[in-house]
Structures are given as C-alpha cells and as structure tokens.
C-alpha positions in Angstrom: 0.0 0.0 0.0 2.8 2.4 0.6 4.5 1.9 -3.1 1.1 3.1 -4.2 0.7 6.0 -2.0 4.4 7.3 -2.1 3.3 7.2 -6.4 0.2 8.8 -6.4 2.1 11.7 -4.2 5.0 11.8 -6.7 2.5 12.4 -9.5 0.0 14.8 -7.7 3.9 16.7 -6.8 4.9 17.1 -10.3 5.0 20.0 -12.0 3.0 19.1 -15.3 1.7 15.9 -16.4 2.8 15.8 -20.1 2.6 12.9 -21.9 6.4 12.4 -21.9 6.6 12.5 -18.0 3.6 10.2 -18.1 5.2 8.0 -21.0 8.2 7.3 -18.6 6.3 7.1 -15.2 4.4 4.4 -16.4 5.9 3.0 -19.3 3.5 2.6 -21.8 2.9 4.9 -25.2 0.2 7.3 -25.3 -1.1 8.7 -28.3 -3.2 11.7 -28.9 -7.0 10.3 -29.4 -9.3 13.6 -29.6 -9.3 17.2 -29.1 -12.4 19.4 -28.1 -10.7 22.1 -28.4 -10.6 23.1 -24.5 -8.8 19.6 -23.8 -6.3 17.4 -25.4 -7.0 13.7 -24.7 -3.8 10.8 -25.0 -4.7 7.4 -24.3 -2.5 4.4 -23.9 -2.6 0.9 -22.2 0.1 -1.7 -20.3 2.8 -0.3 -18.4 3.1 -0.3 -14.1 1.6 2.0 -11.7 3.7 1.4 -8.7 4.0 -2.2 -9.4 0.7 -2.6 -10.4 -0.5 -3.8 -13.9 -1.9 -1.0 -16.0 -4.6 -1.6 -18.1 -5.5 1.6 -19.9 -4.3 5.3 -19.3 -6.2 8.8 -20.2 -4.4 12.0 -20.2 -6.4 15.2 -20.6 -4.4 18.2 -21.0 -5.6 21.7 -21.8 -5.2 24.0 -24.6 -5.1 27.2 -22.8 -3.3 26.5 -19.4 -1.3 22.7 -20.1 -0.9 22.5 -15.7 -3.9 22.3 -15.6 -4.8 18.6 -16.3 -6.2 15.2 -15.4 -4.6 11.5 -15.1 -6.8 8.7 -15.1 -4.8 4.8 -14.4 -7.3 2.1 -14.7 -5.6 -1.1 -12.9 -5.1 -4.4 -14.6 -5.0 -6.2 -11.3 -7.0 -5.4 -8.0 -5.1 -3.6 -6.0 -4.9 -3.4 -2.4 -8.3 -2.4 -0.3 -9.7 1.0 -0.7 -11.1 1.5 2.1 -8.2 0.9 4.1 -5.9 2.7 2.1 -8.5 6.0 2.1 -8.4 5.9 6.0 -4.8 5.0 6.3 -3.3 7.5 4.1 -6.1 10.2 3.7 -7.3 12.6 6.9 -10.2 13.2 5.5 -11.3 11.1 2.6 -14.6 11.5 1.1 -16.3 8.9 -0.3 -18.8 8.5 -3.1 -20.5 5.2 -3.2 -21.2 3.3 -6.3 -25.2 3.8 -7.5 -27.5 0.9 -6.5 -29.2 1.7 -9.9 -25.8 0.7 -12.1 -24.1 -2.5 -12.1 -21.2 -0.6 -13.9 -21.2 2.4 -11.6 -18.1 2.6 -9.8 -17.5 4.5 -6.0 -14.4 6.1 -5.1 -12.2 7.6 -2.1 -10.8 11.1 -2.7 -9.2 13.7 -0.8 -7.6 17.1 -1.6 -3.9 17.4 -2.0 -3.0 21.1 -2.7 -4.7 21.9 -5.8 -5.0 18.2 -6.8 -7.8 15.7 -6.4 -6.8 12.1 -5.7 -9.2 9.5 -6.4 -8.8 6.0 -6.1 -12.0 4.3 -7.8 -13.7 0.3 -6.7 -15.8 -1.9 -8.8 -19.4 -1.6 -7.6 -19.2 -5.0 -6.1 -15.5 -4.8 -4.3 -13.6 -2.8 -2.4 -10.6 -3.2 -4.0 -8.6 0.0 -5.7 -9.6 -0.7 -9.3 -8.4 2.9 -10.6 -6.5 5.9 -9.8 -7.1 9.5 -10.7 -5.0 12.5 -10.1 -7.2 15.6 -11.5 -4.9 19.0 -11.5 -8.1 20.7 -13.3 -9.2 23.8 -10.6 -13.3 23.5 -9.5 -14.9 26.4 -11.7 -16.5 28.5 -9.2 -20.3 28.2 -10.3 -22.1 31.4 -11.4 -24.5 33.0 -8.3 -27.5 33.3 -10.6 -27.0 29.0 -11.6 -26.1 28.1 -8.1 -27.9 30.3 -5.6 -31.6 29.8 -5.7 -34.0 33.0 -6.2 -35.3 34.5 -2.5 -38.9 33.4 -1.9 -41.4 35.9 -2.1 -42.7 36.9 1.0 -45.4 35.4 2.7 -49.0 37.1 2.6 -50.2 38.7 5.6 -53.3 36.9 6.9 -56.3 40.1 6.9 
C-alpha cells in the first residue's frame, strides 16, 4: 500500500503531467486520441503504476493552461483495499458510493492534496482499488444566478 501512495504523491507533486513525463512514469505509449478544443485527450494501455499492472491510461491536457490537467490509471489487477488505504493514508477522505441503480457504476475515495484531487475508484461490487485519478483541473467556481436559488417571495399577511 505504501509503493502506491508514495506514487500517487509523486504524480500529484509534479509540475506538469505531459505525456512524456507520463510516457516514462508508467511505461506505456500514449497517443493523442481527440481534441475538443478546451482539452487534449492521450490514451495508452500496459505499463506499471507502482507495481501494479496497468490496463488503460487517459491523459487530458488543456489547450489554454497545459498544468492544468487530469490523469486517469485504470488497474489491470486489483489492488490493495480502498477502504483501508483511504483511512490509512487520507485525513479526511470523502467517499462516493457506487449507484444501486448501475451495475457498472463505480464509488471512489478522494481527498484534496493542494490543488489536486486524488481518487482511487472500486468496482461496484469490491472494495478493491480498481483505478486511480490525479485531477490538476481547478473546480470552476459556479455562477450565483446558476447556483444560488432565487429568495422566496414573501409570505402574505393573513387580513
């Protein structure tokens, strides 16, 4: 459990996940797979994620500001129990359980790190660490008029 948090901390520390620093860290090849035109999206699969089997990677980047970024490491192999490693490793990890509704529906541990998210995602029926995501994106505050809801009007006076 430690390999995997001492790795997640040496990505979330980096400066900028390019695709060469992500290239190396895991070795596997990425190639570029789509472009929105806010984001740049590489996608690659094999390679070792602190000893663990990689089966795919997705690297967003963006266009206007490359730090700010997102690195998703799906696992080849379970890895070790997510649960435990959230409470171990994390102060305060939040949690986000899978939905009853969705057999593919996936929950996940995450806590704040800086300006980084770290999420470590579980199959709906496991609680093993089936993915990995450091997200370097910043939260977009949301607009007042979209997330405050109007006042009420005022309650008529009784005659």
């Amino acid at each position: 459990m430690a390999a995997l948090k001492n790795a997640m901390d040496e990505v979330a520390a980096a400066d900028r996940l390019s695709v060469g620093y992500v290239e190396t860290l895991l070795s596997v090849r990425l190639k570029k797979e789509s472009d929105n035109g806010s984001f740049t999206f590489h996608v690659g699969s094999g390679g070792q994620f602190a000893g663990l089997a990689v089966k795919a990677v997705d690297l967003r980047i963006s266009n206007s500001e490359p730090a700010n970024s997102m690195l998703v490491i799906e696992l080849a192999q379970p890895g070790p129990d997510a649960k435990a490693f959230a409470r171990r490793f994390w102060t305060q990890p939040d949690y986000m359980p899978p939905s009853p509704h969705s057999r593919a529906s996936s929950g996940y541990w995450s806590t704040r790190q800086g300006g980084n998210k770290i999420s470590i995602g579980h199959p709906f029926d496991q609680d093993v660490i089936s993915s990995v995501v450091i997200d370097r994106i910043p939260d977009t505050p949301c607009p007042p008029e979209v997330c405050e809801p109007a006042p009420l009007p005022p309650i008529p006076k009784s005659s």
